[in-house]
C-alpha positions in Angstrom: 61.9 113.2 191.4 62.4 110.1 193.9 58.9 109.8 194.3 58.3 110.0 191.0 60.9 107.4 190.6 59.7 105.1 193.4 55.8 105.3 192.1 56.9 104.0 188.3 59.2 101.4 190.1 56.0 100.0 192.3 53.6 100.3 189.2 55.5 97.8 187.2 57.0 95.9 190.1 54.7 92.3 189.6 54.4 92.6 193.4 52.2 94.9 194.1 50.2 93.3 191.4 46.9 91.0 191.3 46.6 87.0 190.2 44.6 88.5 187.5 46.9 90.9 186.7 50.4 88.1 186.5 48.0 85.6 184.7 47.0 87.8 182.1 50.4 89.4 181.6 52.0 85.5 181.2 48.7 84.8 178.5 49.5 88.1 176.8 53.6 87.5 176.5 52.9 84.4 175.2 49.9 85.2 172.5 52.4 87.9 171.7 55.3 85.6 170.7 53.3 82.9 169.1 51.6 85.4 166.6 54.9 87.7 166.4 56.8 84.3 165.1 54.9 83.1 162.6 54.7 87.1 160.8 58.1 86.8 161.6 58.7 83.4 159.9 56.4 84.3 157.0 58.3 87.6 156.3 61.8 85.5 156.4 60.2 82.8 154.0 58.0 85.1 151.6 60.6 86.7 149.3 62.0 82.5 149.3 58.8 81.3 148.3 58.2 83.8 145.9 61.3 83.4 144.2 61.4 79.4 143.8 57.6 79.0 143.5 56.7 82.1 141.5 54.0 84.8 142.2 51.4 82.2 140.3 52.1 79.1 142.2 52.5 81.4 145.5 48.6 82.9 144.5 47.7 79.4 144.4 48.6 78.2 147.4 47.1 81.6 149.1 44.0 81.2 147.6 44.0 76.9 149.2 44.7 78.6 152.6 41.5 80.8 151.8 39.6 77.8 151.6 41.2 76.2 154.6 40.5 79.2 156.5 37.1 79.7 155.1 36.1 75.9 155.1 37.4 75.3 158.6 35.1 78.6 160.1 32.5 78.2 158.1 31.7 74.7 158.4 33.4 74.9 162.0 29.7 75.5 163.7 31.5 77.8 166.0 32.5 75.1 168.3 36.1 76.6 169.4 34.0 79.3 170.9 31.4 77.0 172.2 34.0 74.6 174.0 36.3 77.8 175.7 32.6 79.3 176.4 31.7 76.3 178.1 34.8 74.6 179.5 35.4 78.0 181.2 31.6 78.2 182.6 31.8 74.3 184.4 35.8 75.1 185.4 34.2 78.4 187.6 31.5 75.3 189.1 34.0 73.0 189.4 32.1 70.3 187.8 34.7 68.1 186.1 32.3 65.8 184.0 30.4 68.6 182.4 33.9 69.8 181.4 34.6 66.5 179.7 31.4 66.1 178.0 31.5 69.2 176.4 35.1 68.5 175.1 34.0 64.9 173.6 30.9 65.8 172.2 32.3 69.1 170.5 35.5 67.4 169.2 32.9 64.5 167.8 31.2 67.0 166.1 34.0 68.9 165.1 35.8 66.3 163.1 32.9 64.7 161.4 32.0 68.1 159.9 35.4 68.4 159.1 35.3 65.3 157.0 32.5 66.6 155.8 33.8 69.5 154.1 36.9 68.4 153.0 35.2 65.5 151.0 33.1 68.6 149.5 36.0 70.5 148.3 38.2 67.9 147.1 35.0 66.9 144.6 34.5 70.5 143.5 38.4 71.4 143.1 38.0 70.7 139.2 35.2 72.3 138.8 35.8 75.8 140.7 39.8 75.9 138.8 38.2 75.7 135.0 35.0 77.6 135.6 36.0 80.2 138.0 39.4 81.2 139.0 41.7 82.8 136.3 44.4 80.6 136.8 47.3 80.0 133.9 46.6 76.9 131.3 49.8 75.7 132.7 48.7 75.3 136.6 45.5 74.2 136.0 46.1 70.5 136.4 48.6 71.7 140.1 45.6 74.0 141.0 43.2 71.7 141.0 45.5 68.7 142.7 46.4 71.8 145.3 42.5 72.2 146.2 41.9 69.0 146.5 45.0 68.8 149.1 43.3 71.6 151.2 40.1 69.5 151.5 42.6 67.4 153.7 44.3 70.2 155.3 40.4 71.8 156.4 40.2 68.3 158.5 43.5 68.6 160.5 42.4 72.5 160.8 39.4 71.1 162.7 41.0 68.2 164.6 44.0 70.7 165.5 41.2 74.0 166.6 39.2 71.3 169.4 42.1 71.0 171.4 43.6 74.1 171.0 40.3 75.6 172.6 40.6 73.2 175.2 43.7 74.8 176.2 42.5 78.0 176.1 39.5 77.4 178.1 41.8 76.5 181.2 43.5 79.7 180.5 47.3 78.7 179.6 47.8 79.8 176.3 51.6 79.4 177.4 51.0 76.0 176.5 49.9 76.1 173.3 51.4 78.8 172.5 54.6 76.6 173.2 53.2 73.4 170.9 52.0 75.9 167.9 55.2 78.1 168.0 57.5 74.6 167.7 55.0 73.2 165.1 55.5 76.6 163.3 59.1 76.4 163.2 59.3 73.0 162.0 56.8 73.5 159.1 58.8 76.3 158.1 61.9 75.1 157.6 60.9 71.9 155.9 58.9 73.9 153.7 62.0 76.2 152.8 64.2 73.6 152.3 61.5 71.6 149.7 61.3 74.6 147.8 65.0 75.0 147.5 65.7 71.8 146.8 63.4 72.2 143.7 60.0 70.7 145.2 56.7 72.5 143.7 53.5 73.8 145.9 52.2 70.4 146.2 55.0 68.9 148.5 54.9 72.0 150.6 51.2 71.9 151.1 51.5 67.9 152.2 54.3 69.0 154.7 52.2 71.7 156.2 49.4 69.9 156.7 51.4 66.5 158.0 52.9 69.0 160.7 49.1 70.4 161.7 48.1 66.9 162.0 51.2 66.4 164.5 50.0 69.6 166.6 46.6 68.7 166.8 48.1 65.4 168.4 50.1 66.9 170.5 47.8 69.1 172.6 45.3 66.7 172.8 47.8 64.5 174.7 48.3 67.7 176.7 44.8 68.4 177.1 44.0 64.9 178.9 47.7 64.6 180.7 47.7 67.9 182.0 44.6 69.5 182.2 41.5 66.7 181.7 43.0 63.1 183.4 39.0 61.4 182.6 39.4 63.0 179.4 38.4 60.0 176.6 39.0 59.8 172.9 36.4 58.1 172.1 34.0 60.2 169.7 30.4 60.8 172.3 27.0 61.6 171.3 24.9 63.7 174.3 21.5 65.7 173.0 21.8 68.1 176.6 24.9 69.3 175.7 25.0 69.5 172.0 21.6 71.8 172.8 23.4 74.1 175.1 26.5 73.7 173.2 24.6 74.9 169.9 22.5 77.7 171.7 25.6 79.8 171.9 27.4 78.4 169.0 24.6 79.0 166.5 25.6 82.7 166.4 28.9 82.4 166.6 29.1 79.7 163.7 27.0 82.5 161.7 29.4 85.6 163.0 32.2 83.1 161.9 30.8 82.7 158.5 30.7 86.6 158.0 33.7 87.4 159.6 35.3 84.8 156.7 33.2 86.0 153.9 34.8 89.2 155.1 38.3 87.8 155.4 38.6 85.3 152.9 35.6 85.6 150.0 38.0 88.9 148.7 40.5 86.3 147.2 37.9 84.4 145.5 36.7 87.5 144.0 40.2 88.8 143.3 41.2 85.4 141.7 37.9 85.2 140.0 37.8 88.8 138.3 41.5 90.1 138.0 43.4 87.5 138.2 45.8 84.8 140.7 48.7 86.0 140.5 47.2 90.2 141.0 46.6 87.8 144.9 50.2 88.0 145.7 50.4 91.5 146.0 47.2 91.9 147.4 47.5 89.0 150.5 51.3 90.4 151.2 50.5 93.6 151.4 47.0 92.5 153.6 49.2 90.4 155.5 51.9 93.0 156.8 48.5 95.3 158.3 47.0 92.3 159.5 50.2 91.0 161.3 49.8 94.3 163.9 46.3 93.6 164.1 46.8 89.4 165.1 49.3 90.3 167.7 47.2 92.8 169.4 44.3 90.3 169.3 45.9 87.6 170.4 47.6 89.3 172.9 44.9 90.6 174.6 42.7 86.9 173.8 42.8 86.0 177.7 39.7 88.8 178.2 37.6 86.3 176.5 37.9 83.5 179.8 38.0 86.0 182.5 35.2 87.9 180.5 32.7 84.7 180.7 34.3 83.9 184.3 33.3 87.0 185.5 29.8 87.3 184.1 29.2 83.9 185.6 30.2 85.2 188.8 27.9 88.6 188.4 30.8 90.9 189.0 30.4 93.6 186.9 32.3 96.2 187.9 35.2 94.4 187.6 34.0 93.5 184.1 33.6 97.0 183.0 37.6 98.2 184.5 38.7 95.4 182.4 36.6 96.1 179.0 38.0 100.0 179.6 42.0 99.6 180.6 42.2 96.9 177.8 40.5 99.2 175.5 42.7 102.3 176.0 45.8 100.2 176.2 45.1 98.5 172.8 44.3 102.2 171.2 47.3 103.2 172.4 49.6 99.9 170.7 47.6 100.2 167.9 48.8 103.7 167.3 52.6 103.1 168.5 52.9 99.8 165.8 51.0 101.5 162.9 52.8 105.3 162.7 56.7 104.0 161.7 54.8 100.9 159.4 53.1 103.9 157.6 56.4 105.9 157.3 58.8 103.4 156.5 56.3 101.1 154.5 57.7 102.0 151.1 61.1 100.9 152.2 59.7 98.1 154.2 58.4 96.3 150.9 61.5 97.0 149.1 64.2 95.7 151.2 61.9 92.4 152.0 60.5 92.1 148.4 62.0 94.5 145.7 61.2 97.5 144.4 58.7 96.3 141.3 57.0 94.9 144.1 56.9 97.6 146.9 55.8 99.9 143.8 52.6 97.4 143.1 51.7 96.8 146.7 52.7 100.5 148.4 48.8 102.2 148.1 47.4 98.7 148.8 49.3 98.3 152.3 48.5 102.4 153.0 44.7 101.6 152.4 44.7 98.9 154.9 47.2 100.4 157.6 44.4 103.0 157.9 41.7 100.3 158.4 43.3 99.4 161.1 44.7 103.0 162.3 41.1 102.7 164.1 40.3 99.3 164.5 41.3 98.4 167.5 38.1 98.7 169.8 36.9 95.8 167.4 39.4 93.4 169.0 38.0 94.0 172.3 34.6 94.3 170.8 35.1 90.5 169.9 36.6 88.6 173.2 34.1 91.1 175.2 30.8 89.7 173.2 31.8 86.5 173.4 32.8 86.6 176.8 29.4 88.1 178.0 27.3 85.7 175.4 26.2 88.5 173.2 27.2 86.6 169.8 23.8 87.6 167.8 24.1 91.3 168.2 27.9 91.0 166.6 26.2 88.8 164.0 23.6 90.8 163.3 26.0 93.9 162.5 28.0 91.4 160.9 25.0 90.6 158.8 25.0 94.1 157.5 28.6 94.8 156.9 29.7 91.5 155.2 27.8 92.4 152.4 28.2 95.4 152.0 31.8 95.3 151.7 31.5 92.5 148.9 29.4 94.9 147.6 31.4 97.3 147.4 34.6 95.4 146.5 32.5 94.4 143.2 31.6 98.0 142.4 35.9 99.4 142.9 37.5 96.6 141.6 36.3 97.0 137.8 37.7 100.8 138.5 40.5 100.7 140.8 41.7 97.1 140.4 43.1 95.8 143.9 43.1 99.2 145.6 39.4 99.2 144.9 39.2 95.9 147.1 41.3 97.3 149.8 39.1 100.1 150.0 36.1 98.6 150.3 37.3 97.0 153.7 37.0 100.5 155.6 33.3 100.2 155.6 33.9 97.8 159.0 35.1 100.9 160.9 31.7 102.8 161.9 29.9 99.1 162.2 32.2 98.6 164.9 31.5 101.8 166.9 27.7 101.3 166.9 28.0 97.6 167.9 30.2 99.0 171.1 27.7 101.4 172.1 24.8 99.1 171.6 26.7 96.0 173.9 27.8 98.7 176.2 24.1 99.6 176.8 23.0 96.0 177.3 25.7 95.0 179.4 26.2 98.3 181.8 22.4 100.0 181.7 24.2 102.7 179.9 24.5 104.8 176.6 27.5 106.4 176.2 28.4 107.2 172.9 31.1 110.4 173.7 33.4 108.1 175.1 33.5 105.9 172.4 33.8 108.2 170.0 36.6 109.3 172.2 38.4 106.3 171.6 39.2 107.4 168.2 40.6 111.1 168.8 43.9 109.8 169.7 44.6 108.3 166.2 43.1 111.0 164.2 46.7 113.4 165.6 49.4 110.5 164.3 47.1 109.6 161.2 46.7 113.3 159.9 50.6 113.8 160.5 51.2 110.8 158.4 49.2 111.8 155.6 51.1 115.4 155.7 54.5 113.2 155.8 53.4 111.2 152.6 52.1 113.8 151.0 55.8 116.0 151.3 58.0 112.8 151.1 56.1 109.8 149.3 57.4 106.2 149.1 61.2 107.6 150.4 63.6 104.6 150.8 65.8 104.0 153.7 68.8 101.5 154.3 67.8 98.8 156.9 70.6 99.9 159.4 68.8 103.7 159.0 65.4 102.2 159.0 64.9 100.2 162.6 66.2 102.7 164.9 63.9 105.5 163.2 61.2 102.4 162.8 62.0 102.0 167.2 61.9 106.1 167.5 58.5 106.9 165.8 57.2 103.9 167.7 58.0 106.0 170.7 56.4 109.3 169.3 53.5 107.4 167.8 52.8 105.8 171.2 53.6 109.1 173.0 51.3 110.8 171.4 48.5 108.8 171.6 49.1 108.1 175.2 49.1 111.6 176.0 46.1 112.7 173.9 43.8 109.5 175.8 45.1 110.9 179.2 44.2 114.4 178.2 40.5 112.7 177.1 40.2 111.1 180.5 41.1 114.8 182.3 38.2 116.1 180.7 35.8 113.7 180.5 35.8 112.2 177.4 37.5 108.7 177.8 36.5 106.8 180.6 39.2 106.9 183.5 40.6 104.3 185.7 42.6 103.5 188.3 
């Protein structure tokens, strides 16, 4: 039992761990708390915002952050990707003026395309509210002033997104996460206290995007004091790197425009063929899955650096025990978060947003808790493609999937109304497995599609005891003081499980092992 004892003690004892190992445990802490606090702010401010605002007014401004989101990837070019791609490649050379020539050129770039757009959607904001969204006569005239404030916002989206990858090309995502997570708090307080003094969606979409504008400022004083001292300003214009630049960021600008349509194009059609205010129910209850999904991602971000890092330095068997431990441990946190949010959702949505509501949005949020039940090898999927430069095979499969999850959403929603959109979403899950085992085969020589198929046993125990749960006891509610130690208990389980079913993989062969 003491050795036992002494062997747990030395595995977690930071010690006897590697550079690597610290550095990416400080990245992931703080990815962690940045993405947990806003979720966490949002799910403080929600049922506020609802209530003062309205569910209309609230659809509206979640269909302007649609366009935000969508404008600022789409019409990004993929240059965040690009300039942490890049930065990171002439950092492992050491060559310090390659470093700030990519920065200039892609922030020059950058925020002239971001002018770009938002002069284009601030001239079709009138247009798109009285021919396509079905929006109520009396926000039609705030709508189409609300649109034409997210033109603005899409620019300090870009101006903010430069430097941010700057930051996270030098690996110290404590430092932004430090900037964003203030900005954050800020922006949501304001924003609270305009709605409750009686302020409409209009002075809360200003504020937001005043306090963006105030980030982006903010890390790029970081990113020359700190990181970049010859760092200029001053917008520059080079042909050699705009060509190497745009030889990665081609595909991801195109995997970024799919990934949107995927992500963001479902509140167009949602606003456009059942209605604005059916978009509240649908983005809260996308939101709450997606929150689980974010932290995970961002937590495990810093494999996209010491991904490229690596491949520049030809080391790939360190490459593959890092695409294989992050892999199992994100199945495994996947599992632990998503088993109590399935059991207690019902309750979850009533004590945050009422019952009416939590009876609307209950299937909704079950639909995509499942989704991402087995997503999880798609987060590493992502910062390992990058990482490794293989952007047009994910854009390819991208190229595949996008549509035909539109296409589907089109088909279910006449039938099944907002269920029928979240449904249509699952089609991502076997895309993902094939593009593993293709990237796998160019990266390592090798096809291994057992293992990755193995990757999924250990959700398919928890997710089948769900369903037999919800089947015997649906939507039971539970008091909040009841609620989070049960919530903290089948987090446990959940997690226990799956750990013990990936180590029983491993024993046999299935899951790839490692030390």
């Amino acid at each position: 039992m003491k050795q036992f004892y002494q062997k747990i003690t030395d595995y977690f004892d930071l010690k006897n761990r590697s550079i690597d190992f610290k550095v990416s445990l400080k990245n992931a802490f703080y990815n962690s708390s940045e993405t947990i606090l806003y979720p966490l702010l949002w799910v403080i401010s929600t049922p506020i915002f609802v209530h003062y605002l309205g569910a209309e007014q609230y659809g509206i401004w979640m269909l302007v952050n649609g366009f935000i989101g969508f404008g600022g990837g789409a019409m990004g070019l993929g240059l965040t990707d690009a300039t942490v791609k890049f930065v990171s490649k002439y950092r492992a050379l050491n060559d310090i003026p390659a470093i700030v020539k990519v920065s200039r050129t892609t922030m020059t770039v950058y925020c002239l395309m971001g002018i770009l757009v938002g002069i284009v959607v601030f001239g079709f904001a009138e247009l798109l509210v009285e021919n396509v969204f079905r929006v109520e006569e009396g926000n039609i005239q705030l709508t189409i002033i609300a649109l034409k404030i997210g033109g603005i916002g899409i620019v300090a989206r870009f101006f903010n997104d430069v430097f941010r990858s700057v930051i996270y090309a030098f690996e110290r995502h404590d430092v932004n996460a430090k900037v964003t997570m203030g900005i954050d708090i800020v922006t949501m307080v304001i924003n609270v206290i305009l709605v409750i003094a009686g302020f409409d969606l209009l002075a809360v979409l200003l504020s937001s995007i005043i306090f963006l504008v105030i980030g982006g400022m903010i890390k790029a004083y970081i990113s020359k004091k700190y990181f970049i001292n010859s760092l200029s300003f001053i917008p520059l214009y080079d042909k050699s790197v705009l060509k190497e630049v745009f030889s990665y960021s081609f595909y991801t600008w195109l995997q970024s425009i799919l990934r949107l349509s995927q992500s963001k194009l479902d509140r167009f059609l949602i606003a456009g063929i059942i209605s604005v205010s059916g978009l509240t129910y649908y983005v809260i209850a996308l939101k709450v899955a997606e929150i689980i999904h974010s932290v995970l991602a961002r937590a495990t971000s810093f494999v996209f650096p010491m991904v490229s890092q690596l491949v520049e330095k030809g080391n790939i068997k360190r490459l593959k025990e890092i695409y294989h431990k992050a892999t199992f441990f994100i199945v495994i946190a996947t599992i632990a978060i998503i088993t109590p949010t399935y059991l207690f959702g019902f309750s979850l949505l009533e004590i945050w947003m009422g019952t009416d509501f939590a009876n609307e949005a209950i299937l909704i949020l079950y639909v995509f808790l499942a989704k991402y039940m087995f997503h999880p090898i798609g987060i590493i999927n992502h910062h390992f493609l990058l990482g490794t430069g293989l952007v047009k095979l994910n854009t390819q499969f991208l190229a595949i999937t996008v549509p035909l999850t539109l296409g589907l959403m089109l088909l279910l929603m006449p039938v099944y109304g907002l269920v029928g959109a979240a449904l249509a979403k699952l089609v991502s899950i076997p895309s993902l497995l094939i593009m593993r085992i293709v990237s796998e085969k160019i990266v390592f020589k090798k096809l291994d599609i057992k293992s990755n198929l193995s990757y999924f046993i250990p959700a398919i125990v928890p997710f089948l005891l769900i369903i037999f749960w919800l089947i015997n006891y649906p939507w039971l509610s539970y008091q909040i003081w009841m609620m989070i130690p049960l919530f903290l208990l089948f987090m446990l389980i959940g997690g226990g499980i799956g750990f013990f079913i990936s180590k029983l993989c491993q024993k046999i062969n299935l899951m790839p092992a490692f030390r």
